[in-house]
C-alpha positions in Angstrom: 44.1 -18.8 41.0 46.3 -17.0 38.4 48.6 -18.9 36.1 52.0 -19.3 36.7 54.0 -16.9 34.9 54.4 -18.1 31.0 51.4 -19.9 31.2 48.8 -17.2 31.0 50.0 -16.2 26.8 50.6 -20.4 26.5 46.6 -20.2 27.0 45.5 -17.6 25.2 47.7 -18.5 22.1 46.5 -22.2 22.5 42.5 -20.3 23.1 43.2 -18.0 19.7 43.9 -21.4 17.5 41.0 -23.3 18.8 38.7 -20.4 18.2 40.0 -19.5 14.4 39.8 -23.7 14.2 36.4 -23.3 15.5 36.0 -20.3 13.3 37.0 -21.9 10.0 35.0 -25.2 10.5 31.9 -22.4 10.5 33.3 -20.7 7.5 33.4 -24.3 5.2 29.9 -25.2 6.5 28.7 -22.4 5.3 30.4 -21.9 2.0 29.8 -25.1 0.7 26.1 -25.0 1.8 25.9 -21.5 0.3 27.4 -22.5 -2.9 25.1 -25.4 -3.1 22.1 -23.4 -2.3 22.6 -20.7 -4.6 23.7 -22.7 -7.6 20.3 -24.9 -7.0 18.1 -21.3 -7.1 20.3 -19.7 -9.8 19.8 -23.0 -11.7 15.8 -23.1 -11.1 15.7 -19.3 -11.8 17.5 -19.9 -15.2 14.9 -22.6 -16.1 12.1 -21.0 -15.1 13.0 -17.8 -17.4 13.5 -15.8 -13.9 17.0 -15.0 -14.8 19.3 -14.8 -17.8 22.6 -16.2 -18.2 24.9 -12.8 -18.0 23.4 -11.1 -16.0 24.2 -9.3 -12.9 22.7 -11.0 -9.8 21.9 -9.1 -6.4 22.8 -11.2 -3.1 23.2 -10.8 0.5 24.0 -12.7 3.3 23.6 -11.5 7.3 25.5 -13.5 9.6 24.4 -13.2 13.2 24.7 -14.4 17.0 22.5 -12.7 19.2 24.9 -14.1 22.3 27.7 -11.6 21.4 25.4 -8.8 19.8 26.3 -9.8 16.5 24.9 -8.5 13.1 26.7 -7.6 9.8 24.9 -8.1 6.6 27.1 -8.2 3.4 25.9 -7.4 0.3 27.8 -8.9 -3.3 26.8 -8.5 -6.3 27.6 -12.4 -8.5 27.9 -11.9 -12.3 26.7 -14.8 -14.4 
């Protein structure tokens, strides 16, 4: 049954928020955890004589959902 007429762009605005929401909530989960996993390695690494404090460290992160054919990979370098 089709939506009455003003309803149809009522739910798809109302659809577009909840998804960014949904969206963003992702995004903070996986900065902080991020954050708090490389800090711990980078911390270790430094310790251990693995790394050195300036220099230039090689990182990548692929984020992917197989459901919607999903796979990007993206590459940053992080300078200590």
């Amino acid at each position: 049954m089709p939506l009455p007429a003003g309803e149809g762009l009522l739910w798809r605005m109302t659809s577009e928020r909840e998804l960014k929401a949904a969206i963003d909530k992702f995004l903070r989960n996986v900065s902080f955890t991020a954050q708090r996993e490389i800090e711990k390695a980078v911390r270790q690494a430094l310790a251990a004589g693995k790394l050195k404090s300036g220099e230039n460290l090689a990182t990548a992160v692929t984020l992917s959902s197989p459901k919607i054919g999903l796979e990007v990979t993206i590459h940053q370098k992080i300078e200590l």
